[in-house]
C-alpha positions in Angstrom: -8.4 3.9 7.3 -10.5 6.7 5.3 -10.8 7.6 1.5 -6.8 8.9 0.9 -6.9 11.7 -1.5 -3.1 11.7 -1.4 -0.7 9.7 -2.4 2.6 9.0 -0.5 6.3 8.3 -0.9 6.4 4.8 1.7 9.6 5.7 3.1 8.8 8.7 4.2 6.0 7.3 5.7 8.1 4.6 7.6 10.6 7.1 8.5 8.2 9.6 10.1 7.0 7.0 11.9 9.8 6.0 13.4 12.0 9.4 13.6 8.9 11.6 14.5 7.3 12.5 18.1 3.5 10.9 18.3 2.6 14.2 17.8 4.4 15.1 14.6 3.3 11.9 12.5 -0.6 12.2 13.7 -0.9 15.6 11.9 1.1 14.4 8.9 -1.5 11.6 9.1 -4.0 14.0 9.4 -3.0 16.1 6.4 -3.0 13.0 3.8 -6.6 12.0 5.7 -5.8 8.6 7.0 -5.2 6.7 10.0 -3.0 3.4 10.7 -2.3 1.2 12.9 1.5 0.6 14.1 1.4 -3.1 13.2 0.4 -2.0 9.4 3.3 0.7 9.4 5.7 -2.2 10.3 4.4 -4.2 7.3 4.7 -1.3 5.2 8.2 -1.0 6.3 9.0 -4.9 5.9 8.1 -4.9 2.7 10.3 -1.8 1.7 12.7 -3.9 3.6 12.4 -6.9 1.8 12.6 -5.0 -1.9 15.3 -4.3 -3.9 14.2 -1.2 -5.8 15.3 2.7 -6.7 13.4 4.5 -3.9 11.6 6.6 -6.6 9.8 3.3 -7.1 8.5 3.9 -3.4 6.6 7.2 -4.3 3.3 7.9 -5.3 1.3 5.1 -3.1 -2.4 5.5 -2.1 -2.7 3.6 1.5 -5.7 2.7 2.7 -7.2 3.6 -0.6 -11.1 3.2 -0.3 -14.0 3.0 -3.2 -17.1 4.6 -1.0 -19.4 3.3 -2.6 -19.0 -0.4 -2.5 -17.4 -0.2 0.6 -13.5 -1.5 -0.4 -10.1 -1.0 0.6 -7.0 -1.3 -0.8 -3.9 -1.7 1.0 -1.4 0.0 -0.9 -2.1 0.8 -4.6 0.3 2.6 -7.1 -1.1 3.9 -10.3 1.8 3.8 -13.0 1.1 5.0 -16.4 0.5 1.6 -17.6 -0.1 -0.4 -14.8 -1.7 -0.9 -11.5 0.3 -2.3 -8.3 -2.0 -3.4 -5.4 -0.1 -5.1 -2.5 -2.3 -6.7 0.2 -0.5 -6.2 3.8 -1.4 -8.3 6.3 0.2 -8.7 10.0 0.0 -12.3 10.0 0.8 -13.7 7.1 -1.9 -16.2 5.8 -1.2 -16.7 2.3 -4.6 -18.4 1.5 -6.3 -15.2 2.6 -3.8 -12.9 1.2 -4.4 -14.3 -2.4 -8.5 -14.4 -2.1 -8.2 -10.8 -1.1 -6.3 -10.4 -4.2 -8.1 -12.2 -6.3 -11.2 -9.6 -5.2 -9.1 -6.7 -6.0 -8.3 -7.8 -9.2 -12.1 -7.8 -10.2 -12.6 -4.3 -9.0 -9.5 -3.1 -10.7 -10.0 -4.9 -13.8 -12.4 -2.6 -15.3 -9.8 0.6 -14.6 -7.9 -0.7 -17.9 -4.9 -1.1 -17.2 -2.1 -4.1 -16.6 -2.7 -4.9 -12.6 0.1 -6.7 -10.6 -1.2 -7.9 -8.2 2.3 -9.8 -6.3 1.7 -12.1 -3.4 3.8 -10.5 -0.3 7.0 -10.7 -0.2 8.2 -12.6 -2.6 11.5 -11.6 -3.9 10.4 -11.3 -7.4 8.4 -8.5 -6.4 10.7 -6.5 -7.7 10.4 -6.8 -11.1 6.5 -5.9 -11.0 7.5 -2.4 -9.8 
């Protein structure tokens, strides 16, 4: 994943993926300057799956979000106008290393200012943090 300079509405990101020819979805990748893989699009679309939310709370998500100069990525982060949501995605789910990773995130977040929810997967209650 590179630096993503644009954010993007999740399901239309799953539903390229899944609706579009190869072609088609690598220049849409292209034009928001990232790359996937197809096992991190399927977790992207599991956890849309496993939410019960408006899909305007789906919009506006930086994936593969990367600070340069230290080096760190973010999953999927969502700036809100008093908030932060990172969600860590993972392929197999580990819980232990899900939670260090967001533990880490939560340092390099912190000092943005704002409230950071920082949810652990899927857990249902993950609603209510959007």
């Amino acid at each position: 994943m590179n630096v993503l300079r644009k954010p993007i509405d999740l399901n239309s990101l799953v539903s390229s993926y899944k609706d579009l020819p190869v072609e088609i979805f690598e220049e849409i990748l292209s034009f928001f300057n990232f790359t996937m893989r197809n096992e991190e699009i399927d977790q992207i679309s599991a956890f849309i799956d496993n939410l019960n939310v408006e899909d305007r709370h789906l919009g506006y998500f930086y994936v593969g979000y990367k600070i340069p100069q230290i080096d760190k990525e973010f999953d999927l982060l969502r700036f809100g106008e008093n908030y932060i949501l990172n969600v860590e995605i993972k392929s197999i789910l580990k819980e232990e290393d899900a939670r260090k990773q967001l533990v880490k995130n939560k340092y390099y977040l912190s000092s943005v200012g704002k409230k950071l929810k920082l949810p652990e997967l899927f857990i249902p209650s993950l609603r209510s943090c959007i």
